[in-house]
Every structure is written in C-alpha cells, then in structure tokens.
N, C-alpha and C positions, 0 to 999 in steps of 0.2 A: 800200946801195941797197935800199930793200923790196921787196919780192919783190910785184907783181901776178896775181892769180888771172885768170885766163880767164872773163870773162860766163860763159860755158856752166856752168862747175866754181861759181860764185856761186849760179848759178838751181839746180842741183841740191842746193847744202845748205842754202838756201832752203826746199826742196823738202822734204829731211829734217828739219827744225828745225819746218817746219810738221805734217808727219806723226806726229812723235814730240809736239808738245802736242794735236792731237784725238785720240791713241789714249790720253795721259792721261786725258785729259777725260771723253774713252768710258769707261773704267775708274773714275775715281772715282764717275759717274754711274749705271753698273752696280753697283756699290759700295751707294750709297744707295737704290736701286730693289731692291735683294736683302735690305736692311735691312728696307723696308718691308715687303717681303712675309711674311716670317717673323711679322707681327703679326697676331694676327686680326683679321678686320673685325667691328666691330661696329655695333649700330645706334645712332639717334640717342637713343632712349631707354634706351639700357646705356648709355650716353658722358655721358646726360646724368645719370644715377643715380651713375656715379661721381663726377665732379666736383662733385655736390652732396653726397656724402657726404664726398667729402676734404676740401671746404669747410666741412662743418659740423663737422671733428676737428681740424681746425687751429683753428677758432674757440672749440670746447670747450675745446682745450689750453689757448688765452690765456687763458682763465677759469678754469684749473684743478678740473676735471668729476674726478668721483669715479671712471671711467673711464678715466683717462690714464694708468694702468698697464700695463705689459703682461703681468699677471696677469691671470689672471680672478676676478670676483669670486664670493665663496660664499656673497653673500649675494643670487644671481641668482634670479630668479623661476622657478617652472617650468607652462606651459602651452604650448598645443597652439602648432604655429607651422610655416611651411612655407619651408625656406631659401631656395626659387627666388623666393620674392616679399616674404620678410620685409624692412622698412627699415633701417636701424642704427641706430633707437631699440628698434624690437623686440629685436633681437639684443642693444641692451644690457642692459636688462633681464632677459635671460637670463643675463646673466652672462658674455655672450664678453668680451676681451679688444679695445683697438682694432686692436693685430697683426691675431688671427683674423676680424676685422667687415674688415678691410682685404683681409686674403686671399679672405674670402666674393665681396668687391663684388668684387674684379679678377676671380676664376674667371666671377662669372657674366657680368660684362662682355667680356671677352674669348669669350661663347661657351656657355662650362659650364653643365654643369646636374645636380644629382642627381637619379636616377632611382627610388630607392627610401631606405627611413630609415636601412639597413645602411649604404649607397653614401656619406652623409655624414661616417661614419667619414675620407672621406678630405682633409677637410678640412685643410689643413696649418697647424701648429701647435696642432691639437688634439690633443689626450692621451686616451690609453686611458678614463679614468675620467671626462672630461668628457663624452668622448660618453657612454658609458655611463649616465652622468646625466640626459643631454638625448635619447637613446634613444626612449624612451615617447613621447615629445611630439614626434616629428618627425612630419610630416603630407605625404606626397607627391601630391599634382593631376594626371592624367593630362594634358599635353597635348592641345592640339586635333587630332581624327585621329587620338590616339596610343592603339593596344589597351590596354586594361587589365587587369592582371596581380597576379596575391597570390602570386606568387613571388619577387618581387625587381626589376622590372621592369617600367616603365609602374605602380607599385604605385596605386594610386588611393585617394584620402582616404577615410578609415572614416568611417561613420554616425557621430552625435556618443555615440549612446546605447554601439556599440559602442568606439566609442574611451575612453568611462567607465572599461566595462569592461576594458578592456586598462590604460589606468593605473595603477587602481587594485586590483592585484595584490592579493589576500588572503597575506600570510606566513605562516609555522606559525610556531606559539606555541614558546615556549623548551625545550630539552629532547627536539624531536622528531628522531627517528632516522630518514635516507631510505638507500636500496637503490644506493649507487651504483653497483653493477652494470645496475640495472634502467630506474634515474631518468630520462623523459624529460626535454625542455627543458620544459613544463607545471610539471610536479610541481619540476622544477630551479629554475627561475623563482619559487616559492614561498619558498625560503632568505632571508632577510636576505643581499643582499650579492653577489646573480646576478640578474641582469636577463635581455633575453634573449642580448645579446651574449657572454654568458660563458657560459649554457646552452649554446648550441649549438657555442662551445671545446669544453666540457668532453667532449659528444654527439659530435664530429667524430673528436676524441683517442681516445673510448673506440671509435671504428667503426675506426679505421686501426689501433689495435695489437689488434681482435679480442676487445676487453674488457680489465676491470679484475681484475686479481690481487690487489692492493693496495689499502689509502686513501693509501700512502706515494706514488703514482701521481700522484694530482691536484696534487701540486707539481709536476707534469714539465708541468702547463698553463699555458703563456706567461701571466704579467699575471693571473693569479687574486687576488685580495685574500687576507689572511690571515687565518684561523683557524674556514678550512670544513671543513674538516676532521673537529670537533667536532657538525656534523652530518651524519654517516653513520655508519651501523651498521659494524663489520667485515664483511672478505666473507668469508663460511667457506667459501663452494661454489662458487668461480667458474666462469662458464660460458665458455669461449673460444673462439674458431675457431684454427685449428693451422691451421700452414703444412707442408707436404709437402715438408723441405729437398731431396729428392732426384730430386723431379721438376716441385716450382714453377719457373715461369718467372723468367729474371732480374726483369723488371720485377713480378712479384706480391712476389718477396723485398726489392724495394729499395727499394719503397712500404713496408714495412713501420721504424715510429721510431725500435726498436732495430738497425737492419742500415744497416751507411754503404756508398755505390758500393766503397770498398774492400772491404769483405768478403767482399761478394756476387760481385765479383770471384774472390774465394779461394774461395772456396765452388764457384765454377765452376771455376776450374781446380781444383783438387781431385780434383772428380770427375770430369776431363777426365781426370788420371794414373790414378788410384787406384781408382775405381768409385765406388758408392754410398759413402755415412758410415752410420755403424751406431750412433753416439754423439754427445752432447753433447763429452764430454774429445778426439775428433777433431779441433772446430771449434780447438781452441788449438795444435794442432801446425799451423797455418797459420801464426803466428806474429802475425796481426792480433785475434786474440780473449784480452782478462785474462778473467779468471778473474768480476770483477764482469759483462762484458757475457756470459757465456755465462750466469750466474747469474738475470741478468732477461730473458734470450734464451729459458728451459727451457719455461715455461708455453708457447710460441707455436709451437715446433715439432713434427714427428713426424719419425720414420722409419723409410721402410717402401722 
C-alpha cells in the first residue's frame, strides 16, 4: 500500500524545492555580475580601437604580413612616437611584435595609460633591450587638465628642436676613458651601448653601495650589455661614504647591496651580547659572513 503524504508536508516541500532553485539562480546570477565587474569599463572608442585592431591581425595573418611573428623585428624603424595614441601600423613599423601591439591596445583599452617614457618599460613582453632601443623616441602628451612634469610624470612632449637633440646623442670616439667613479648619466649616456635607461642603473647602483671601488662592480649591474668595461679608467682613489656599523641604524645597514636582512640581523645581535665590533674578522664569528662578503663588505664600513 503507498504510503500518502499530508497536502500540508506536499506544500511545504514545494516550498523547499522552490526556495532552493531561486537561491541557485541568485547565486549563478551573482556569479556572472561579479564576473563583469572585475572588467574595466571602457569607452566606445577604446572598444572600438581594439576590435578594429584585432580585425586587422587576424586579416594580416591570412595574408601572411611580415609581422606575424612574435618576435620583434630588427629591421623596425626608429622615430618619435607616443604609445597612448600610436595605431598598430605605427607600432609596427617600429618593430613591436603582434604579442606586444596586442598587449599595448588591451592595456590602453581597458583603461592604461603611460605617464612618462621610463613608465613604458612596463610594457609586457617587452625586453630590457627593446625598450632601450625605442627609449629615445617615446614622446609623452600631457593630458587635458593634467600638470606637467620633467620628472617622470604628466612628462609633456619636448619641443621638436629639443627632442633632435636628445636623439641624437654625440658618443666618444673609440679609445676614450670615463671616471666611473665620477660619470654622470650625461657623460654616461655618451658610451656606445648606455642609453639613458642604463645610465641611471649604473648612477642608482653607485648611490646605494656609496661608490665604486671597482670596474669589477658594474657587472654586479642587472642587464648591462657586455664589454663596458673597456671604457673606464681604473679607480685608484675611490671616494666612498662608510657606514658606521656600530651605531647605523638597522634600516641604513639593510639598504646597503652587500648586507642581506640576515646579517644585519647578526650584526645587531651581536652588539646586543657583546658591545661594539672593533673589526672586520668579528663580522665572520657570526657565522653568516664568508670571508668573500666581508672582503667586498671592508671599503664601506667604519668602526668607531
């Protein structure tokens, strides 16, 4: 005999059967509205720039464009050019890649914008040495309303006469010998092979470790090209700023290239136990200092 439910005990899992699909329904709904929002908005003319750029790379591909690799070429042009508003004709002609032309149009689509010629650097799937290349010729426009700035920031497009000048770097002739102790980025900029992106590496490096002891040093510079070297003198007299290991603060020690959070750790307890250090051979009974890092460690400290 089957067993009969009571109307009542029917309407109420009714009840539940109904409840339990609109709090699905809420949920996948919620779901796709949380989707959206994560996208930026953009306008109609970013929306409409991109899809007429992706249409014009998928139609180059079918025609196989000398383009359709995703290398860049090196046989790209170089002139003045502003990423916030260049085309992807522009851009190829420069020589980007359809990857990086594809990455450009989505950042500024979705939003982006670079603010100065450094700030391009952060292009993704550009390389150290393309920007580098295309450096000189980026041209920033201040926005409407937006201050303008020759620090990096709101950077505003140079006169044409002075952007000449700025291209067109005079190098030194072969054989000349510069002061890497003293070299600004000007005179730095001068070298075959330093632009100003590497200049100011180089200028940055030699301010945090307090000078140059070395030429064996400017290998310790992330992504330098090779065989700069050859233009610098030796340093016979280095000039350097000491650190005062016994009463610098932890954070002036731990800013410093040769000293790791470990150390400076030891360093401070150390003289937590023991008092001042009176020696360089001190720092290695800590048991975190070999004998090489106390050796490129000597030129940059004191103790007193």
């Amino acid at each position: 005999m089957k067993r009969r439910f009571p109307k009542s005990e029917m309407r109420g899992l009714c009840a539940v059967v109904v409840i339990l699909l609109v709090t699905a329904l809420c949920v996948v709904w919620w779901q796709g509205t949380a989707e959206r929002d994560v996208v930026p908005a953009m306008s109609d003319a970013e929306r409409s720039a991109l899809v007429d750029f992706e249409s014009q790379m998928a139609a180059d591909t079918a025609a196989g464009p000398s383009w359709a690799s995703s290398e860049p070429s090196s046989r790209g042009e170089l002139f003045a050019f502003n990423p916030n508003t260049a085309d992807a004709s522009t851009l190829r002609r420069l020589g980007l890649s359809d990857r990086q032309i594809s990455n450009l149009m989505k950042y500024r689509a979705a939003g982006g914008r670079w603010r100065s010629a450094d700030d391009f650097s952060r292009l993704y799937g550009l390389s150290a040495a393309e920007f580098e290349r295309l450096r000189p010729y980026v041209v920033i426009a201040p926005l409407d309303g937006e201050a303008v700035s020759r620090t990096g920031r709101g950077e505003a497009a140079p006169r044409t006469d002075r952007q000449r000048d700025y291209v067109k770097v005079e190098k030194l002739p072969a054989g000349t010998k510069v002061n890497l102790a003293t070299a600004d980025t000007t005179l730095l900029k001068r070298i075959p092979g330093i632009g100003s992106w590497y200049a100011r590496k180089i200028c940055r490096y030699r301010e945090s470790l307090g000078g140059f002891v070395s030429l064996a040093q400017l290998a310790e510079v992330e992504g330098l090209p090779e065989g700069l070297a050859e233009w610098f003198e030796p340093i016979r007299q280095p000039q350097v700023r000491q650190l005062d290991i016994n009463h610098a603060t932890f954070s002036q020690l731990v800013r410093h290239p040769y000293l790791s959070y470990e150390q400076v750790k030891a360093v401070f307890d150390y003289r937590r136990q023991y008092g001042t250090l009176k020696s360089m051979d001190e720092l290695q009974t800590t048991g975190l200092f070999t004998a090489a890092d106390v050796a490129r460690l000597r030129p940059y400290v004191v103790f007193r």
